[in-house]
C-alpha positions in Angstrom: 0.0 0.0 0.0 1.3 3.4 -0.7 0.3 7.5 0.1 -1.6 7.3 2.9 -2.2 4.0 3.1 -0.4 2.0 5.8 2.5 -0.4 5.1 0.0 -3.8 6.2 1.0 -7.0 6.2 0.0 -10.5 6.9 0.8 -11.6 10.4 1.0 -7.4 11.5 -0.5 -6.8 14.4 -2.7 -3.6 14.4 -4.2 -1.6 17.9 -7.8 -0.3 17.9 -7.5 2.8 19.4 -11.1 3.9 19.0 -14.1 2.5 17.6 -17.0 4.4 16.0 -20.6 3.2 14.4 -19.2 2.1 11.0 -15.5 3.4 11.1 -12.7 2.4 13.6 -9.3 4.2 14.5 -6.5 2.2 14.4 -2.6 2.0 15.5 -0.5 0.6 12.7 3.4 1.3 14.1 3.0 4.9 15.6 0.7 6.2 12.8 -3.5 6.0 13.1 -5.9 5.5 10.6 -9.1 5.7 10.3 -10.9 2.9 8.0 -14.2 1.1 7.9 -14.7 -2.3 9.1 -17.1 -5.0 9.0 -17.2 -8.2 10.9 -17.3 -11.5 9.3 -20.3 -13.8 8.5 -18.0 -16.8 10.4 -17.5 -14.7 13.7 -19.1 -15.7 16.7 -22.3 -13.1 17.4 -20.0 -12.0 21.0 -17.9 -10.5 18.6 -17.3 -6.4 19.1 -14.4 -4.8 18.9 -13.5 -2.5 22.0 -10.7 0.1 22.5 -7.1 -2.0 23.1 -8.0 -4.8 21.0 -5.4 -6.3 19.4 -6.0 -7.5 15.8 -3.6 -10.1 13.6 -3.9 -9.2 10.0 -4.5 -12.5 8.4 -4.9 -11.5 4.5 -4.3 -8.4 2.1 -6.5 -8.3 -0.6 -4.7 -5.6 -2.5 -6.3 -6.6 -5.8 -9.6 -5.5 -4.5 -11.4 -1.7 -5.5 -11.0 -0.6 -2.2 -8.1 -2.5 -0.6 -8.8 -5.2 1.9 -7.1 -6.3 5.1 -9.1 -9.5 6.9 -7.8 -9.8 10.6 -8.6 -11.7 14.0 -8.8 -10.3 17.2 -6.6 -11.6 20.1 -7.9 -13.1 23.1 -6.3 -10.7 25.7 -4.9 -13.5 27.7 -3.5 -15.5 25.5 -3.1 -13.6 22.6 -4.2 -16.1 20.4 -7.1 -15.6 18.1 -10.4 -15.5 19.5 -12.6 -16.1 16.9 -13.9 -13.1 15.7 -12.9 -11.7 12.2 -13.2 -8.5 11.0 -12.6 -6.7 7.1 -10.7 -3.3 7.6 -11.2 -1.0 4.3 -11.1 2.5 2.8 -7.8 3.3 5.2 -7.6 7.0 6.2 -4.3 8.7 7.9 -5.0 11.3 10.3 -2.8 13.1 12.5 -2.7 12.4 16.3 -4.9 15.4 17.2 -7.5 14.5 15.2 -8.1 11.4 17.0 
């Protein structure tokens, strides 16, 4: 990914800093980024993200019209994957304030 896009890939491990109705911000290396996300059809229906969550980026669908990253979110214990999958799209930078 280029511009203002974030660097993703598989096996990166992203921070949800905030999240919001239909958009989320989100901690890739020390930049944030706002993007939309979506869970999964396959998640579990006790899936929804919180602030802190950790997410494992398990695809990049770079080929797609909006590019696509499809992650899992890490048990907090164990950080192991929980179950719950989420599509982040339509990536955003913003600047620290803004957040």
């Amino acid at each position: 990914m280029h511009g203002d896009r974030p660097l993703i890939g598989k096996n990166r491990l992203l921070l949800i800093r905030q999240v919001e109705a239909s958009h989320v911000i989100v901690e890739i290396g020390s930049l944030l980024y706002r993007a939309r996300y979506m869970v999964t059809m396959e998640s579990p229906s006790r899936c929804q993200l919180q602030p802190g969550d950790y997410m494992l980026v398990l695809n990049v669908n770079l080929q797609a019209v909006h590019p696509m990253t499809i992650t899992e979110r890490l048990d907090q214990r164990t950080r192991t994957g929980d179950g719950c999958q989420y599509t982040f799209y339509d990536y955003e930078a913003i600047s620290q304030r803004d957040s």
